[in-house]
C-alpha positions as CSV (number, residue, x, y, z in Angstrom):
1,X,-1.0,59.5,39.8
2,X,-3.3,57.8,42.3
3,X,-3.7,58.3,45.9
4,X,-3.0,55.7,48.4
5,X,-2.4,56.7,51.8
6,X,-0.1,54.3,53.7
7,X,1.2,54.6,57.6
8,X,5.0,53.7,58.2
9,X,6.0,52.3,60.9
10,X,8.0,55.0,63.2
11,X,11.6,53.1,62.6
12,X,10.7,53.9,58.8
13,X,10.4,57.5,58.7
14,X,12.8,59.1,59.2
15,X,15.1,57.0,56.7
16,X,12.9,57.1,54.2
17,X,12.6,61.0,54.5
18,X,16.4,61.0,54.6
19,X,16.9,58.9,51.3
20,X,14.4,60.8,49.7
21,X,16.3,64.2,50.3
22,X,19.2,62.6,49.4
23,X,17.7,61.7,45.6
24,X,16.6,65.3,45.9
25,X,13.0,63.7,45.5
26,X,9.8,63.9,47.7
27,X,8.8,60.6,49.6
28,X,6.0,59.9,47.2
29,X,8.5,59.6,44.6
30,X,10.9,57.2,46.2
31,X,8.4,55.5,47.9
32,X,7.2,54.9,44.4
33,X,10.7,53.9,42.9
34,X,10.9,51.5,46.0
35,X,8.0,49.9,44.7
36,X,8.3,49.7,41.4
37,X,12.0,48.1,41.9
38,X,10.2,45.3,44.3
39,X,8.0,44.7,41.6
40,X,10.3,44.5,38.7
41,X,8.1,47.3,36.6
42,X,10.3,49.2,34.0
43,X,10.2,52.8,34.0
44,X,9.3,54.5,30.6
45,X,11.4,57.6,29.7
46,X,10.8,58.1,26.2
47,X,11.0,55.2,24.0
48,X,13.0,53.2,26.3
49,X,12.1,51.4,29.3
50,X,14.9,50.6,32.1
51,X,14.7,49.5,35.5
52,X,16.3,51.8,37.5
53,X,17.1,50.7,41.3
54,X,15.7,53.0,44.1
55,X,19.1,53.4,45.4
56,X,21.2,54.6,42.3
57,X,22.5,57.6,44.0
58,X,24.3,54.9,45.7
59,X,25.9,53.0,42.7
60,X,29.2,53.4,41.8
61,X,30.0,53.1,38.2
62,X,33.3,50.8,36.7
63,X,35.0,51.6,33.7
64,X,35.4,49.3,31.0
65,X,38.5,47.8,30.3
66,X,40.6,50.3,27.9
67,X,37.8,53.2,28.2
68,X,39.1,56.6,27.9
69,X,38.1,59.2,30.3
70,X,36.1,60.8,28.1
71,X,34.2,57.5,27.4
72,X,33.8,57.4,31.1
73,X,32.4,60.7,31.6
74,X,30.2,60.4,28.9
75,X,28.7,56.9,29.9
76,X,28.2,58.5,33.4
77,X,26.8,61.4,32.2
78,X,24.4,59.4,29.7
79,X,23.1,57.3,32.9
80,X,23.1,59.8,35.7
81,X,20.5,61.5,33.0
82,X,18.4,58.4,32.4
83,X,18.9,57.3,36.1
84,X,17.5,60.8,37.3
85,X,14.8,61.5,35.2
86,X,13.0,57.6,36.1
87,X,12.8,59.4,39.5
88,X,11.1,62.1,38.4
């Protein structure tokens, strides 16, 4: 990873500390998935590439028409996975 050291304004701190803690990841990290979502750059997780928003913690999932709850659960599951680990 390369280092570029940036000063946020004071009004930006303490949010971006906040939604940081609640991704459970540092501030480099979500600063970074911030970033990347402004600039429309995939994120690589295996052979697959997705585009994963900075604020998925925040995305509520909808079932699909005649999808049993297992279905469901599994699709969330499969996501919440792929979701997490582009924040890593």
């Amino acid at each position: 990873m390369g280092i570029i050291s940036i000063e946020l304004p004071e009004e930006l701190t303490e949010p971006v500390e906040r939604k940081a803690s609640e991704l459970n990841v540092d501030v480099a990290r979500f600063v970074a998935a911030v970033i990347r979502e402004k600039l429309r750059m995939p994120v690589a997780i295996g052979e697959l590439e997705v585009f994963v928003p900075a604020d998925i913690a925040d995305y509520e999932m909808e079932r699909a028409v005649g999808e049993s709850d297992e279905d469901f659960e599994a699709t969330k599951e499969m996501y919440g996975a792929l979701f997490t680990a582009a924040l890593r």
